[in-house]
N, CA, C and O atoms as a GROMACS GRO file, in nm:
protein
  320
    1UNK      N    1  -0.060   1.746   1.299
    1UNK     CA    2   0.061   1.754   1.220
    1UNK      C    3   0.061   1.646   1.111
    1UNK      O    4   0.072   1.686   0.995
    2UNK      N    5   0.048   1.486   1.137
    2UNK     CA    6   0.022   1.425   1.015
    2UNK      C    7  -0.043   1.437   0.943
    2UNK      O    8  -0.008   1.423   0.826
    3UNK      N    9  -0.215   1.478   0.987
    3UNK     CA   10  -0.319   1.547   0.908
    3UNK      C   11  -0.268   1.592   0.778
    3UNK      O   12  -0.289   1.563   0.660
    4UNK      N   13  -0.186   1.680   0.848
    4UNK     CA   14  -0.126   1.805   0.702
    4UNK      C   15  -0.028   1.771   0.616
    4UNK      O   16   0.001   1.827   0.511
    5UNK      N   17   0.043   1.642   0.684
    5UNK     CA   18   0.174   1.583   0.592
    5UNK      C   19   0.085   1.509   0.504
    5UNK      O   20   0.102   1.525   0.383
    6UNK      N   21  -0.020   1.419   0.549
    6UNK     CA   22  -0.105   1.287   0.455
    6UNK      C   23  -0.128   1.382   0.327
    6UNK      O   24  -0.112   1.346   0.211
    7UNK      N   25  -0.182   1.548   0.380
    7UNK     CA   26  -0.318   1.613   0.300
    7UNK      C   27  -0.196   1.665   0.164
    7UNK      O   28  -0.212   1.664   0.042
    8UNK      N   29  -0.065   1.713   0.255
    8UNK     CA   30   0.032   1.765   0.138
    8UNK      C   31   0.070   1.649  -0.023
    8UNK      O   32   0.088   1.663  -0.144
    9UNK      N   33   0.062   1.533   0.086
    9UNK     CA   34   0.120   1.398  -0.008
    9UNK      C   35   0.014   1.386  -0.130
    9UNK      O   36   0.048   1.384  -0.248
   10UNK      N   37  -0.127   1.378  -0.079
   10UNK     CA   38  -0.229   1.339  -0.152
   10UNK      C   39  -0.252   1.472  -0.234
   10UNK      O   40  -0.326   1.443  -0.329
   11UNK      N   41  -0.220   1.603  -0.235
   11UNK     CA   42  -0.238   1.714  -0.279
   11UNK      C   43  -0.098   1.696  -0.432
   11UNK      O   44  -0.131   1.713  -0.549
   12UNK      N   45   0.047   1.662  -0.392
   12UNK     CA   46   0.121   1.627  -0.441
   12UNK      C   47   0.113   1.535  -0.590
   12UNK      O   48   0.133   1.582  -0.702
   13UNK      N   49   0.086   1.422  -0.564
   13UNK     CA   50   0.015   1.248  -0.609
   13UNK      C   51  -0.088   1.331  -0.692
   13UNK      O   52  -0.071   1.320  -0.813
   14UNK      N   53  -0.200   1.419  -0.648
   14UNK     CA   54  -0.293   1.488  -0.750
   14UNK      C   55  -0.278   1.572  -0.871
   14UNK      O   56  -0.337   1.573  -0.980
   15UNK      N   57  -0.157   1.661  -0.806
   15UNK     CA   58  -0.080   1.752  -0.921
   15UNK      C   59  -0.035   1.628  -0.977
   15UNK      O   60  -0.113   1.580  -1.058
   16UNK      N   61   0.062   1.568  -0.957
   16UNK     CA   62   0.103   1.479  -1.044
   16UNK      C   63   0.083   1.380  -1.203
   16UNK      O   64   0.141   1.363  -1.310
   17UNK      N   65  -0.086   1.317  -1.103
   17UNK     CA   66  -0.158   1.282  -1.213
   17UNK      C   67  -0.256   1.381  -1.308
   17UNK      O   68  -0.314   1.353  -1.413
   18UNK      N   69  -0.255   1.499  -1.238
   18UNK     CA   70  -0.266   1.625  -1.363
   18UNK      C   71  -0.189   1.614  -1.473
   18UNK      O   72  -0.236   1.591  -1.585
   19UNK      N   73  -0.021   1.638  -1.437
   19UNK     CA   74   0.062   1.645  -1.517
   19UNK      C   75   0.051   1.518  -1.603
   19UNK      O   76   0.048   1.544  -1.724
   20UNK      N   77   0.045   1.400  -1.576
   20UNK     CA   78   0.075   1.275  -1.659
   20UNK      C   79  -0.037   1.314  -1.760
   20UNK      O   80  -0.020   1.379  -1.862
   21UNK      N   81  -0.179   1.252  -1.705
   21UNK     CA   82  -0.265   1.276  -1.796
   21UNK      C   83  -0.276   1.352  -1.915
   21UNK      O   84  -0.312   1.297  -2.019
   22UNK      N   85  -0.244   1.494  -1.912
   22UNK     CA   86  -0.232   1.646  -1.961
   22UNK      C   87  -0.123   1.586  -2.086
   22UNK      O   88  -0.120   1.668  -2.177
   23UNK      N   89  -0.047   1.486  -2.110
   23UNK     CA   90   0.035   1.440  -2.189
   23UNK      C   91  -0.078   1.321  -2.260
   23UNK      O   92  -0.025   1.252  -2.348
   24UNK      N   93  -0.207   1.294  -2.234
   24UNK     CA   94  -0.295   1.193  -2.308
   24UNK      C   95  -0.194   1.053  -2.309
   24UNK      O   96  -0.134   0.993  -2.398
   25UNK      N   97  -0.202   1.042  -2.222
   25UNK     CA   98  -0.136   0.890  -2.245
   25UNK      C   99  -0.171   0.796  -2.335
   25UNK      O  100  -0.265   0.856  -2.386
   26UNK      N  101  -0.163   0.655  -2.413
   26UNK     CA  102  -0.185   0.603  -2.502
   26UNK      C  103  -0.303   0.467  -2.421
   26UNK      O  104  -0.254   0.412  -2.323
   27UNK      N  105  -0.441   0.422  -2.461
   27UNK     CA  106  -0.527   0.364  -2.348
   27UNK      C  107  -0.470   0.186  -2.417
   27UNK      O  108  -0.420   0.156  -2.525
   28UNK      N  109  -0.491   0.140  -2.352
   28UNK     CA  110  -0.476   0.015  -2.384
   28UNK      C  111  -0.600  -0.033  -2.340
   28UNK      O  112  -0.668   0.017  -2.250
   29UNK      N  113  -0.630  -0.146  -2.418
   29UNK     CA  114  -0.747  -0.245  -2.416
   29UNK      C  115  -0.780  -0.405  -2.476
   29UNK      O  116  -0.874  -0.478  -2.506
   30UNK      N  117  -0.611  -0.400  -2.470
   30UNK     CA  118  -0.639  -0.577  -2.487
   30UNK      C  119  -0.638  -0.603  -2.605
   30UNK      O  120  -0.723  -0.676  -2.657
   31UNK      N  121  -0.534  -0.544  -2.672
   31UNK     CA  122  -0.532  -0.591  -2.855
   31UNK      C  123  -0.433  -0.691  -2.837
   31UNK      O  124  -0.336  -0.681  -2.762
   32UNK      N  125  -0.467  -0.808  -2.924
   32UNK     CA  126  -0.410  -0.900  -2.913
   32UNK      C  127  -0.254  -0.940  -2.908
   32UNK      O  128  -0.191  -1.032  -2.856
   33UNK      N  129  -0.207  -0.781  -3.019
   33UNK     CA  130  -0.084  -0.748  -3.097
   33UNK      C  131   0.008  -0.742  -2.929
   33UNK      O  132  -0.027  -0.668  -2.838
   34UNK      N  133   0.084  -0.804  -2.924
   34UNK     CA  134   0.176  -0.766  -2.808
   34UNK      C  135   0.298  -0.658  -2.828
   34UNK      O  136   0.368  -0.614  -2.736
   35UNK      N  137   0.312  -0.618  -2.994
   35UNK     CA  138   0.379  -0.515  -2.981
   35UNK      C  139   0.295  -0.399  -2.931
   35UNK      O  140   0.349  -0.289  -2.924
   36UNK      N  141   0.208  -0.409  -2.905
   36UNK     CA  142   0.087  -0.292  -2.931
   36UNK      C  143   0.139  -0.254  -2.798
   36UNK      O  144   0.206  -0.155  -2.770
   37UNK      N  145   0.099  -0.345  -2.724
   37UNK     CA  146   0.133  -0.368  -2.561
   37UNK      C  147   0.238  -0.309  -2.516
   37UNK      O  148   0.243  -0.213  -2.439
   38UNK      N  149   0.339  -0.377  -2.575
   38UNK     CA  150   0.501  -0.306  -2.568
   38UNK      C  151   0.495  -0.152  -2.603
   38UNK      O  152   0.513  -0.063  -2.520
   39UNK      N  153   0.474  -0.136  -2.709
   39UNK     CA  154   0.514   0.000  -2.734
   39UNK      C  155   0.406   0.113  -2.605
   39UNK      O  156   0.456   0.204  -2.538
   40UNK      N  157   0.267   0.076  -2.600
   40UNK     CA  158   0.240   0.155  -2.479
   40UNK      C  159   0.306   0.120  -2.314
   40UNK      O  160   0.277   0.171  -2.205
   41UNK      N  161   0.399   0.016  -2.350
   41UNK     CA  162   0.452   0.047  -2.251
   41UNK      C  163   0.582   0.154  -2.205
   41UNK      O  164   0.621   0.221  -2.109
   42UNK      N  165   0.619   0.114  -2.349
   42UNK     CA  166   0.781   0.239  -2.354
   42UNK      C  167   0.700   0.385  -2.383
   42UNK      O  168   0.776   0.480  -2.366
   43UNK      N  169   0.606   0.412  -2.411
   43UNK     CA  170   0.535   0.531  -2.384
   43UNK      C  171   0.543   0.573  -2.237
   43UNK      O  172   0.623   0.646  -2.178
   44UNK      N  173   0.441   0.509  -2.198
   44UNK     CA  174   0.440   0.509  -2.075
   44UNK      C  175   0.576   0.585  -1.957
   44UNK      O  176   0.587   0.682  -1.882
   45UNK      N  177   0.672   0.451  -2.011
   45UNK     CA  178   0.799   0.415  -1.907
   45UNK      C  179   0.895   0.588  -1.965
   45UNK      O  180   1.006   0.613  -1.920
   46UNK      N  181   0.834   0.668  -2.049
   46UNK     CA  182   0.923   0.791  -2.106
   46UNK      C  183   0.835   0.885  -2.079
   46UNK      O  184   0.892   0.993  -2.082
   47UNK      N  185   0.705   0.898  -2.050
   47UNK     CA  186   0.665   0.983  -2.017
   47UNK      C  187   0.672   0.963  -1.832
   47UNK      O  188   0.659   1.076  -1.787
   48UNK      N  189   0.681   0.909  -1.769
   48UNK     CA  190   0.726   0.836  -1.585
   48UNK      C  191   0.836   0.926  -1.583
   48UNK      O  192   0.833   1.040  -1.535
   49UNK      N  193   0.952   0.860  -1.646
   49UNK     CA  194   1.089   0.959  -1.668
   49UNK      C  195   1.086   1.053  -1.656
   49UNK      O  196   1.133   1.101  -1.553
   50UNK      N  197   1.010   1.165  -1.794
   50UNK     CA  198   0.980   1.280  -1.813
   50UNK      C  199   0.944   1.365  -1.704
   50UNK      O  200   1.006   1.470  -1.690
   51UNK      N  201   0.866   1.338  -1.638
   51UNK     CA  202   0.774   1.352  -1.514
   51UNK      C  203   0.836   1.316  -1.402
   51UNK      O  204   0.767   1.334  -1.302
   52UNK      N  205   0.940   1.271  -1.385
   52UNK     CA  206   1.005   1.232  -1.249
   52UNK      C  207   0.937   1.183  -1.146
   52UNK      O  208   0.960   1.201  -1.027
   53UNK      N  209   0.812   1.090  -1.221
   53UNK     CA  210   0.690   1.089  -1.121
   53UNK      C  211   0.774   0.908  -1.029
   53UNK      O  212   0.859   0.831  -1.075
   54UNK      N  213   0.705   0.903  -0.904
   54UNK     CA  214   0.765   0.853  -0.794
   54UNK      C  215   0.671   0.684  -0.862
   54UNK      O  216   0.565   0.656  -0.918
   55UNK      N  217   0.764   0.629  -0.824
   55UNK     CA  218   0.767   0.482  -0.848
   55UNK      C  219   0.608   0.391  -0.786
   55UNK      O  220   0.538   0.298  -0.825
   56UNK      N  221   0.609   0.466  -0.693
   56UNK     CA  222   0.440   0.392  -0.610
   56UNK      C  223   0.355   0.453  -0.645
   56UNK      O  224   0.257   0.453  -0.570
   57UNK      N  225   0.347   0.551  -0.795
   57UNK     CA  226   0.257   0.594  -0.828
   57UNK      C  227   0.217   0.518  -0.969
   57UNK      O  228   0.102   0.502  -1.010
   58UNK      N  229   0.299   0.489  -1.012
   58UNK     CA  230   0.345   0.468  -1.173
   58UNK      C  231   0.211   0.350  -1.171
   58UNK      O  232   0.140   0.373  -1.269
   59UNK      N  233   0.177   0.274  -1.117
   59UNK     CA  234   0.112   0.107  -1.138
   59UNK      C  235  -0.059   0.225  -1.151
   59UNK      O  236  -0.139   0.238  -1.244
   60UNK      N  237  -0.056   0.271  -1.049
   60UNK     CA  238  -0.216   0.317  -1.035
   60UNK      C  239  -0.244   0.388  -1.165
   60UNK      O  240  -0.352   0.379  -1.223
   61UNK      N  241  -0.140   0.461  -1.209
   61UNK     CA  242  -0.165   0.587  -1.350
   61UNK      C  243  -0.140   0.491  -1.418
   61UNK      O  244  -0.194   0.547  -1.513
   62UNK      N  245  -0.104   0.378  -1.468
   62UNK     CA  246  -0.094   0.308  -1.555
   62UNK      C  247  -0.217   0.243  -1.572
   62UNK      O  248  -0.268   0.238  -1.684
   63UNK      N  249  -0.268   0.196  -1.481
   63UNK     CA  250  -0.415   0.072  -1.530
   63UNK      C  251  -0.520   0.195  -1.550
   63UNK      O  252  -0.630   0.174  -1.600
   64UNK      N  253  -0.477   0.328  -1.506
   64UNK     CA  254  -0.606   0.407  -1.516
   64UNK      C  255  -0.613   0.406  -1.660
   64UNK      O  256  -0.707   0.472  -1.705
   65UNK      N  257  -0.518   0.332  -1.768
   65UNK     CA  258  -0.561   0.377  -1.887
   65UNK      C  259  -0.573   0.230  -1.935
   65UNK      O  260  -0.574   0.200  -2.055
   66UNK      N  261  -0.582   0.150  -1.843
   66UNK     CA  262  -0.674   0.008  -1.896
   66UNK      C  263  -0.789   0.009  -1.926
   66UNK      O  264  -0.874   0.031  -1.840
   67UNK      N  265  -0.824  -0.017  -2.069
   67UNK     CA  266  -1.006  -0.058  -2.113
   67UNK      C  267  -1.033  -0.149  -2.133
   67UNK      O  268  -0.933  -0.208  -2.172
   68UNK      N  269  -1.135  -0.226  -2.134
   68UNK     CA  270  -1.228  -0.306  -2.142
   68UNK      C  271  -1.196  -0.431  -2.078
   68UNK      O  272  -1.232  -0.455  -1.963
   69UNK      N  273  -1.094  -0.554  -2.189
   69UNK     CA  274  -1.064  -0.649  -2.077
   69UNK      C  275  -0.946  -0.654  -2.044
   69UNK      O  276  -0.888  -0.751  -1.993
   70UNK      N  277  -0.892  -0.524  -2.078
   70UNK     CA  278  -0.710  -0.462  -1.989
   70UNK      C  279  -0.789  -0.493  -1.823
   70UNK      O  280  -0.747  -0.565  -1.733
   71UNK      N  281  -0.878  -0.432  -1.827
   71UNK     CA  282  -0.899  -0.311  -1.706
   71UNK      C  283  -0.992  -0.436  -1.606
   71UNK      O  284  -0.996  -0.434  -1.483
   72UNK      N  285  -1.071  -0.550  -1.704
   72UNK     CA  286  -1.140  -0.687  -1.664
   72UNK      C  287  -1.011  -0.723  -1.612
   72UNK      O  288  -0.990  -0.723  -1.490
   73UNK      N  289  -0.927  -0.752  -1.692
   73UNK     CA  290  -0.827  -0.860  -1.597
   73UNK      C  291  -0.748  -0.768  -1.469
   73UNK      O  292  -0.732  -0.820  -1.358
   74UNK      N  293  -0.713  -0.658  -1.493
   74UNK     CA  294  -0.692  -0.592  -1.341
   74UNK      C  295  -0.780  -0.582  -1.270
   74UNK      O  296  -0.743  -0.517  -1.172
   75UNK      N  297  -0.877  -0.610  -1.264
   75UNK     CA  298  -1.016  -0.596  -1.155
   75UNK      C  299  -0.968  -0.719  -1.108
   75UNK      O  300  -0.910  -0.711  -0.999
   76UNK      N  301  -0.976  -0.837  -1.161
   76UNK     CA  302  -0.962  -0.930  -1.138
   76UNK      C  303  -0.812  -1.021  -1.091
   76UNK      O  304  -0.813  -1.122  -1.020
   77UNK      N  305  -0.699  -0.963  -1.145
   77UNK     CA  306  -0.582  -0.998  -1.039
   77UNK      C  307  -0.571  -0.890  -0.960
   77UNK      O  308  -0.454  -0.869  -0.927
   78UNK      N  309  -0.674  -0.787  -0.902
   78UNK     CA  310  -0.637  -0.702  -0.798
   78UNK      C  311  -0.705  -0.844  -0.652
   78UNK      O  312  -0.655  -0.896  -0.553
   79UNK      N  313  -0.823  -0.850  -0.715
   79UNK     CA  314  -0.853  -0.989  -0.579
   79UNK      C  315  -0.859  -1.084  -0.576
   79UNK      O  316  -0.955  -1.150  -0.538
   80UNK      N  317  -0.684  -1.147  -0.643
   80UNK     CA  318  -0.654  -1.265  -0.611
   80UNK      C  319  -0.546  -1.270  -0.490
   80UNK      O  320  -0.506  -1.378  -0.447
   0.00000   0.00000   0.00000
């Protein structure tokens, strides 16, 4: 029985990040400009909305569009 609740959740969480993606999110990669930063973040925080997507998902779909040393420094405060 949990088997099938875990498999529904993770089946769920998958459609999900279908849907986000399928909107091309904006990638970030560490431009110095902090509006740059900002504004992919209110991207971001309106397409979440849009999507009614669930709050413990939002961090993982977000760094998935970290590059180079976005994505260096989340490697790196993930194992501190």
């Amino acid at each position: 029985m949990m088997e099938a609740k875990e498999k529904k959740i993770e089946e769920d969480n998958s459609y999900m990040f279908k849907r986000f993606i399928s909107h091309n999110p904006p990638i970030y990669n560490d431009t110095p400009d902090p509006k740059a930063f900002d504004d992919m973040i209110q991207v971001m925080e309106k397409l979440f909305d849009t999507l009614q997507c669930l709050e413990e998902l939002k961090v993982g779909f977000e760094v998935f569009y970290f590059k180079d040393k976005a994505d260096l420094w989340w490697v790196t405060v993930q194992k501190l």
